[in-house]
N, C-alpha and C positions, 0 to 999 in steps of 0.2 A: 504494500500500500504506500502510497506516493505522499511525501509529508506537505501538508497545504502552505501554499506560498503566503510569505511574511508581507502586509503594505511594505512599501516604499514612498519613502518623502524625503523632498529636497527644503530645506528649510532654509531662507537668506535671513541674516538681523544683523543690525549697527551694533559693534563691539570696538570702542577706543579709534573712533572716525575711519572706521575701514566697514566694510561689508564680508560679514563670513557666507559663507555656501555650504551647508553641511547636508551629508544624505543619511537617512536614518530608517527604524524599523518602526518605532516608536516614538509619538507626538499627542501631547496631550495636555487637556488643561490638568495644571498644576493645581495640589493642596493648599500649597501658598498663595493666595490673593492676588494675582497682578501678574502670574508667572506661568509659562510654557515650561512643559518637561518635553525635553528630548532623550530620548536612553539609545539604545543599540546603535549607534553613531557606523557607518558605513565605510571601512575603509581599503582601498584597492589591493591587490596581492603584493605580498611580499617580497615574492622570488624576480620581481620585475628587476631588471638590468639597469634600465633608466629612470633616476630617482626625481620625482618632482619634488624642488624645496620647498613649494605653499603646502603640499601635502603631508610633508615630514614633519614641518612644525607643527601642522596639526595634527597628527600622530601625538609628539611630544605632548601639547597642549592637553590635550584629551587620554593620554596614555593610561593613564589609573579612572577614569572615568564611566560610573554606571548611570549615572542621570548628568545632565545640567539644565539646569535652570531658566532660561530668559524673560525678561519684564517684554512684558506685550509690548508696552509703546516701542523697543527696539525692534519687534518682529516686523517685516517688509513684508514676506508671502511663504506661506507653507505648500506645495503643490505634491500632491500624489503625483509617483510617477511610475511608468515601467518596469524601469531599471535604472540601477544608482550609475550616477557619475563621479565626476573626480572633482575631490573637495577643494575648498580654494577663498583663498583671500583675494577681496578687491578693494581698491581702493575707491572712496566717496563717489566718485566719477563711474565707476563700474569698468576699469579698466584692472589687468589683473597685477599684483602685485608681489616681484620676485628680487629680495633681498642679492646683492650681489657679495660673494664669501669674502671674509679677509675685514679689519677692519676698515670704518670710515676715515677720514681725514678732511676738514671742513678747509674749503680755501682763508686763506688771511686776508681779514679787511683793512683797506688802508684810513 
């Protein structure tokens, strides 16, 4: 017997003036007053060769993670979908956002 397939939802919400994109199994209003539970957070195989760094940090971010929480007013749009994609930070504009390795160095103002 074939085990019945899990929804799927991609959830967007404003976190520290970026846009997340998270795919998840579970979405729901939260016990808490004011807040979205998101649980089973969706995230691409492992064994892949090419590593995306918006998706690694959220690995990181969410690594020990069985719920998290969002206040509504942050949530943009929750959408059932298909099939999950690949999670990702944007910035305010909706343009995606990919840290480049090694540290910064700010030019000097005269």
């Amino acid at each position: 017997m074939a085990k019945p397939q899990k929804n799927t939802f991609r959830i967007q919400f404003h976190n520290n003036n970026r846009i997340y994109e998270l795919y998840a199994h579970e979405v729901s209003q939260s016990q808490m007053i004011g807040f979205i539970e998101i649980g089973e957070i969706i995230f691409g195989e492992q064994s892949k060769l090419l590593i995306d760094p918006a998706e690694e940090k959220l690995k990181t971010e969410f690594a020990n993670v069985k719920h998290t929480y969002v206040p509504h007013h942050a949530v943009i749009r929750i959408d059932e979908v298909e099939q999950s994609g690949k999670n990702r930070i944007l910035d305010a504009e909706g343009g995606t956002i990919t840290s480049f390795p090694g540290s910064h160095i700010a030019p000097h103002k005269n």
